[in-house]
C-alpha positions as CSV (number, residue, x, y, z in Angstrom):
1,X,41.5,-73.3,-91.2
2,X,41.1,-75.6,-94.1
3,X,41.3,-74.3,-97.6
4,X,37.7,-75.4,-98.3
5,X,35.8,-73.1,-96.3
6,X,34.5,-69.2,-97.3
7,X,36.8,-66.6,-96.8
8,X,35.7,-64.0,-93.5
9,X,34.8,-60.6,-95.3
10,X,35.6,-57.3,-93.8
11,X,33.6,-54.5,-94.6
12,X,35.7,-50.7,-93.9
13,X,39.7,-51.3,-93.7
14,X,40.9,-48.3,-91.3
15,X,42.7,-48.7,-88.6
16,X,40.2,-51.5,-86.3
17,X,39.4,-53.1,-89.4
18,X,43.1,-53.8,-90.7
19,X,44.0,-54.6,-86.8
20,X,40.9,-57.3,-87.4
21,X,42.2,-58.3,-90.9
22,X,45.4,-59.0,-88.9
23,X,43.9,-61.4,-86.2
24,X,42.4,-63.6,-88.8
25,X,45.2,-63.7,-90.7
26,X,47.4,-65.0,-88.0
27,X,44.6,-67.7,-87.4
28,X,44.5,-69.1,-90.9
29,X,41.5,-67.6,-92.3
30,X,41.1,-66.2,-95.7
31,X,40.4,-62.6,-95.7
32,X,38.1,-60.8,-98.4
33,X,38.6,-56.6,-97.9
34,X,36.3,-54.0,-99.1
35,X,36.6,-50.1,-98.6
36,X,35.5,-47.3,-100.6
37,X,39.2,-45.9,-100.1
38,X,41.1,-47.2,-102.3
39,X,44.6,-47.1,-100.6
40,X,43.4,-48.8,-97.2
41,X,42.7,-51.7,-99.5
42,X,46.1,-51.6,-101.1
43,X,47.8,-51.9,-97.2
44,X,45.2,-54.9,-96.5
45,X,46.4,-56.7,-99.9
46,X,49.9,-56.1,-98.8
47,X,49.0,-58.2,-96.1
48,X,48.1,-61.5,-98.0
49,X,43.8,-61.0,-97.9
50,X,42.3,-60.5,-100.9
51,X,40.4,-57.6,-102.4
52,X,36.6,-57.0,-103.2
53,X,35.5,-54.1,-105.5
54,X,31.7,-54.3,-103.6
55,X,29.5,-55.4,-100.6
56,X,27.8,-57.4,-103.3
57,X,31.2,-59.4,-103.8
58,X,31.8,-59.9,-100.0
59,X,28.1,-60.8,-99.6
60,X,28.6,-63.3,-102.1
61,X,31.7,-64.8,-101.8
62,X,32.0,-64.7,-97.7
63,X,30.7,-67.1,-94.7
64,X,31.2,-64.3,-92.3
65,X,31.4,-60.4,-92.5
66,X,32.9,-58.3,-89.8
67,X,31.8,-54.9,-90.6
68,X,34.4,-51.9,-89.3
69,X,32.6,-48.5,-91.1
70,X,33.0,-45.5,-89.4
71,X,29.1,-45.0,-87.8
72,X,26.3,-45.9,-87.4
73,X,24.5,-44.5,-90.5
74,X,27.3,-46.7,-92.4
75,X,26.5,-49.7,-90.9
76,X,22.9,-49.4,-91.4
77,X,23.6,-48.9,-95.0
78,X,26.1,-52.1,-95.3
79,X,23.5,-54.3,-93.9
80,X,20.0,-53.0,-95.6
81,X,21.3,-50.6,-98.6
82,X,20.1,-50.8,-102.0
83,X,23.6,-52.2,-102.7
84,X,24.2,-53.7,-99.1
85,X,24.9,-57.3,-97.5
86,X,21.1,-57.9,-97.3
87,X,20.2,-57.1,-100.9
88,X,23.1,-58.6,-102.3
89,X,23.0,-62.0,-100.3
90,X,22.0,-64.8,-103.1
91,X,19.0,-66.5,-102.1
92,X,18.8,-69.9,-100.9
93,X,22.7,-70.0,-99.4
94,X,23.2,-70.2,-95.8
95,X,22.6,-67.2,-93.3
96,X,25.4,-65.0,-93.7
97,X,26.9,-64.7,-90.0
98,X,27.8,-60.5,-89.7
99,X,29.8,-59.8,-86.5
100,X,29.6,-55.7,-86.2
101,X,32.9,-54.1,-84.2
102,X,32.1,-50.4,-85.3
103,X,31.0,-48.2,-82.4
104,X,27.3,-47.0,-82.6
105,X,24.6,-46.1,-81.6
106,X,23.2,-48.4,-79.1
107,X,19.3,-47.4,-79.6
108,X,19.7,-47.9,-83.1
109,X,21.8,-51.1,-83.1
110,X,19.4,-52.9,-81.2
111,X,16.4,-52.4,-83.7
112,X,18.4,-52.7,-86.7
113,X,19.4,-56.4,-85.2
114,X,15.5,-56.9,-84.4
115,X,14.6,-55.7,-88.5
116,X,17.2,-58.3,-90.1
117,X,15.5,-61.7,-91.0
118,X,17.7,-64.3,-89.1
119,X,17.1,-66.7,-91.8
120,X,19.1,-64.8,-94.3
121,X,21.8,-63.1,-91.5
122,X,22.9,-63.8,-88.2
123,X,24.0,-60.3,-86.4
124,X,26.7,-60.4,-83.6
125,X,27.2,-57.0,-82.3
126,X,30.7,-57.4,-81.2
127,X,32.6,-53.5,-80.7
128,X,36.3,-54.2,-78.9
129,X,37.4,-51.9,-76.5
130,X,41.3,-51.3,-76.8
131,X,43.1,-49.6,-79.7
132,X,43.9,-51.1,-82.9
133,X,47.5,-51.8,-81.8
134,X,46.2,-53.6,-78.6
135,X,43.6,-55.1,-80.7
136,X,46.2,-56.6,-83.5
137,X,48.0,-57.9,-80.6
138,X,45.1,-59.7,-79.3
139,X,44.6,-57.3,-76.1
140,X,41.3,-55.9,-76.8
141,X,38.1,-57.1,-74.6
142,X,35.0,-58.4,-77.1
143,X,31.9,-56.4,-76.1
144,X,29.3,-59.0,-77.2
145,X,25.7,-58.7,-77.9
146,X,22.8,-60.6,-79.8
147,X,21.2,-64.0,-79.8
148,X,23.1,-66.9,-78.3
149,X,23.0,-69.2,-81.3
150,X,24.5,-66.3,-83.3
151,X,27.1,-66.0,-81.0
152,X,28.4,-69.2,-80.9
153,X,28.0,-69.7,-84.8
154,X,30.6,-66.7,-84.8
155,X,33.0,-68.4,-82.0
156,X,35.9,-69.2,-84.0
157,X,36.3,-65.6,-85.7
158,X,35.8,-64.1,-82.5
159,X,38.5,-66.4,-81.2
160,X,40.3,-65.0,-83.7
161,X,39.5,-61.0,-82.9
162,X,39.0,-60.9,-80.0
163,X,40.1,-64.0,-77.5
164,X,38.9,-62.1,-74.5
165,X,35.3,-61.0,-74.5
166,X,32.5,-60.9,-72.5
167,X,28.9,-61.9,-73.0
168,X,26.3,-59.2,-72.5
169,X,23.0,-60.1,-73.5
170,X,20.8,-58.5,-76.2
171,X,22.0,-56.5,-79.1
172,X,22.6,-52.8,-78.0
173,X,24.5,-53.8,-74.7
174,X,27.8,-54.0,-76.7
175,X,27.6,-50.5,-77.5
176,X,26.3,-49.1,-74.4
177,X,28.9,-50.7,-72.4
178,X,31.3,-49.4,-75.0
179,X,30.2,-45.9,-74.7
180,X,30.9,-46.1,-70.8
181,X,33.7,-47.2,-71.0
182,X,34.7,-45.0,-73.8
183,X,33.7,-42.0,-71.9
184,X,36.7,-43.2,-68.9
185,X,39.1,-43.6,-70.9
186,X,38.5,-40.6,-72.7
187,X,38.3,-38.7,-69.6
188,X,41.2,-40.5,-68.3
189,X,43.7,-39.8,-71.4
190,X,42.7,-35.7,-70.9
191,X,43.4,-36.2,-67.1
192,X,46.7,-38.2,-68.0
193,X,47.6,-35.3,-70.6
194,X,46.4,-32.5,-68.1
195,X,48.6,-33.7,-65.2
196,X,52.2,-34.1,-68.0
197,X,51.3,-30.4,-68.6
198,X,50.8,-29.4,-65.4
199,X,54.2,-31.2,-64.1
200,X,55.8,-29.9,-67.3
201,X,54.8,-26.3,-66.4
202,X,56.1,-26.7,-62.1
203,X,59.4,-27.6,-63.9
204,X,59.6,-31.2,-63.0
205,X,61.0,-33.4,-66.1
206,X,57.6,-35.1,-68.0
207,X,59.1,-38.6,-68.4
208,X,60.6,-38.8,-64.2
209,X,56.7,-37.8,-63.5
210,X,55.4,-40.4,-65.5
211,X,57.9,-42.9,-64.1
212,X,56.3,-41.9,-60.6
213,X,53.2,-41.5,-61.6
214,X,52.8,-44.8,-62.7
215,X,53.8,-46.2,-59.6
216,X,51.3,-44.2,-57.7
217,X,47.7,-43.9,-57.0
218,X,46.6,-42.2,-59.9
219,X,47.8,-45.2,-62.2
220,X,45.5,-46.2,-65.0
221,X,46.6,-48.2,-67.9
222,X,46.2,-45.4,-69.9
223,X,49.9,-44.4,-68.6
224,X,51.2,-47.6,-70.5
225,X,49.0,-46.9,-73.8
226,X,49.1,-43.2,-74.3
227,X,52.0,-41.8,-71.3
228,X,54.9,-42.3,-74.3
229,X,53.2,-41.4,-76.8
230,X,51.9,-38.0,-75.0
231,X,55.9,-37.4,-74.3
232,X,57.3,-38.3,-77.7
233,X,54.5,-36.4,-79.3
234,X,53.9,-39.2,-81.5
235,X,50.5,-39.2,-83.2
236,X,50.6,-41.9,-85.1
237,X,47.3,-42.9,-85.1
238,X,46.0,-46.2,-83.2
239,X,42.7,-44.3,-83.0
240,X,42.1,-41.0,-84.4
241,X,40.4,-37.3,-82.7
242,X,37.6,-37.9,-85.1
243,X,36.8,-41.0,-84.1
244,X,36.6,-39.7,-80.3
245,X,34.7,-37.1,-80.8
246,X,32.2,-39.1,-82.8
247,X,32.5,-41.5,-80.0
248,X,31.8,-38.4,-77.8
249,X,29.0,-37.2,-79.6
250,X,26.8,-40.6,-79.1
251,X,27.6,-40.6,-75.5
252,X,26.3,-37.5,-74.5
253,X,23.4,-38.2,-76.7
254,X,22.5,-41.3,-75.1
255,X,22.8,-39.1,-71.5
256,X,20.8,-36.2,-73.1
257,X,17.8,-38.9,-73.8
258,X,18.4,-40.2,-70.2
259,X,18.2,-36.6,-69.1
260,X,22.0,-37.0,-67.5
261,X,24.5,-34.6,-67.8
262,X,28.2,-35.7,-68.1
263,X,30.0,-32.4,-67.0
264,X,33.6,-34.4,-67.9
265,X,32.4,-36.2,-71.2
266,X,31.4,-32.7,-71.9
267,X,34.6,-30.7,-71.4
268,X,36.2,-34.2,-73.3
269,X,34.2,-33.3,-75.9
270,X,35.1,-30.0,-76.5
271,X,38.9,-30.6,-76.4
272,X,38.4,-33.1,-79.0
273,X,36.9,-29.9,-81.4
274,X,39.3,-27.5,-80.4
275,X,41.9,-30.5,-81.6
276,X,39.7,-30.8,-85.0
277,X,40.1,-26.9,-85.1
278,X,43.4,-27.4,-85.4
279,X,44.0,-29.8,-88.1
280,X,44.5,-32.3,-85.8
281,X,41.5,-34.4,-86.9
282,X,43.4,-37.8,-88.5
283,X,46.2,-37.7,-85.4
284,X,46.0,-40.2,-82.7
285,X,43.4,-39.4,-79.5
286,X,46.6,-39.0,-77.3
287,X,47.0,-35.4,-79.4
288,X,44.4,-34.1,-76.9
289,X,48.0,-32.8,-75.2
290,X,48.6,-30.5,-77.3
291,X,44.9,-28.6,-77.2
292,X,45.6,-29.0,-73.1
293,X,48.9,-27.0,-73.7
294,X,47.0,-24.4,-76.2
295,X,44.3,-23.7,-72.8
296,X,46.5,-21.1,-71.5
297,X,45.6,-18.2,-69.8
298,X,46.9,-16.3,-72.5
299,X,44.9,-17.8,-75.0
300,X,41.5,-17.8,-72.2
């Protein structure tokens, strides 16, 4: 990257959006942060990028956004709020290219990309599916969506994000493709956490079962991501309950508009809220062990 050009904003510096900040770091872009939490943008400063005290400022000052809020209310208010990246965009300056990582609501995402005037911003809806660890390490897959030209005006900060990615067509496919695959590996971690407990509870030693059961038929790759943290009990988040069960809550929304139930995204769901129910809300998803080892007959 050359000194010369804009910095890349990022809009909401959690978890994906530090693991983004990270990515285009290591690439040699400029950074610009903005969150309304004060201490996220402290960690993002510690990491060389530079802090913004507004969308107005990002809008302003950046080339490229990449927005990582929490839904999809939030995003709709970053791009056409009284104070947001549409209002605040001077006029006259170059499209502002927005690439949008956050997980939403596919419906919604697909009409909000049809409402913004591509002659003052250019939307790439862009979610990643890994965590933020594998995502900071450059293992997440890109779930791409929007107009071509978009696309490939954002190549080089998705190069940066998200090297491998895939080209789905129209805004809105991003996130439903998210959402399915959201709602396996959901299903798998609970199955992954369900089976340690169950081996745990026959006697057998947790970490020789996983050992095996990597090796076997039931393997997934959710053994690698979440199998030692599971066993350590380490919760340190790399994404948190409350962001599943938001996840959650959008998929079976989308199934209960296509008139579809999801008997397993369902019961998902509900260990997510008996996890929130017991202050477990901020940990990382693999918690769901613990609500598995609270389902006890006792406790039925």
């Amino acid at each position: 990257m050359t000194d010369e050009r804009q910095p890349v904003g990022v809009i909401g510096t959690g978890l994906m959006g530090t693991a983004c900040a990270k990515r285009l770091l290591g690439a040699g872009f400029a950074v610009m942060g903005y969150d309304v939490h004060a201490g996220k943008l402290k960690q993002l400063e510690a990491l060389g990028a530079g802090v913004a005290r507004s969308i107005s400022e990002i809008a302003r000052g950046c080339g490229q956004v990449v927005v990582t809020v929490f839904n999809t209310e939030q995003v709709e208010d970053v791009f056409e709020g009284r104070d947001g990246l549409l209002a605040a965009r001077p006029k006259g300056s170059a499209p502002l290219v927005a690439l949008c990582v956050s997980t939403c609501d596919p419906d919604r995402i697909a009409a909000l990309a049809a409402r913004l005037a591509a002659g003052r911003l250019r939307f790439v809806e862009s979610p990643i599916s890994g965590t933020s660890e594998q995502t900071a390490n450059g293992e997440g897959l890109g779930l791409i969506g929007g107009e071509r030209a978009a696309v490939d005006e954002a190549r080089e900060v998705l190069d940066a994000i998200c090297p491998r990615r895939r080209y789905l067509g129209a805004a809105g496919n991003g996130g439903r493709t998210k959402l399915a695959i959201n709602l396996i590996l959901g299903i798998n971690r609970a199955a992954l956490a369900e089976g340690l407990v169950f081996a745990e509870r026959m006697g057998l030693d947790p970490a020789a079962f996983l050992a095996v059961a990597r090796e076997s038929a039931a393997y997934s790759q959710i053994m690698d991501v979440k199998g030692a943290k599971m066993l350590a009990g380490d919760f340190t988040p790399h994404g948190h309950v409350t962001q599943s069960l938001k996840d959650f809550s959008l998929i079976t929304e989308q199934a209960a508009r296509l008139k579809q139930r999801l008997p397993l995204g369902e019961t998902y769901g509900e260990l997510m809220k008996g996890c929130i129910a017991h202050g477990e809300g901020e940990l990382d998803n693999s918690a769901v062990i613990r609500e598995i080892r609270r389902r006890t007959l006792d406790n039925a």
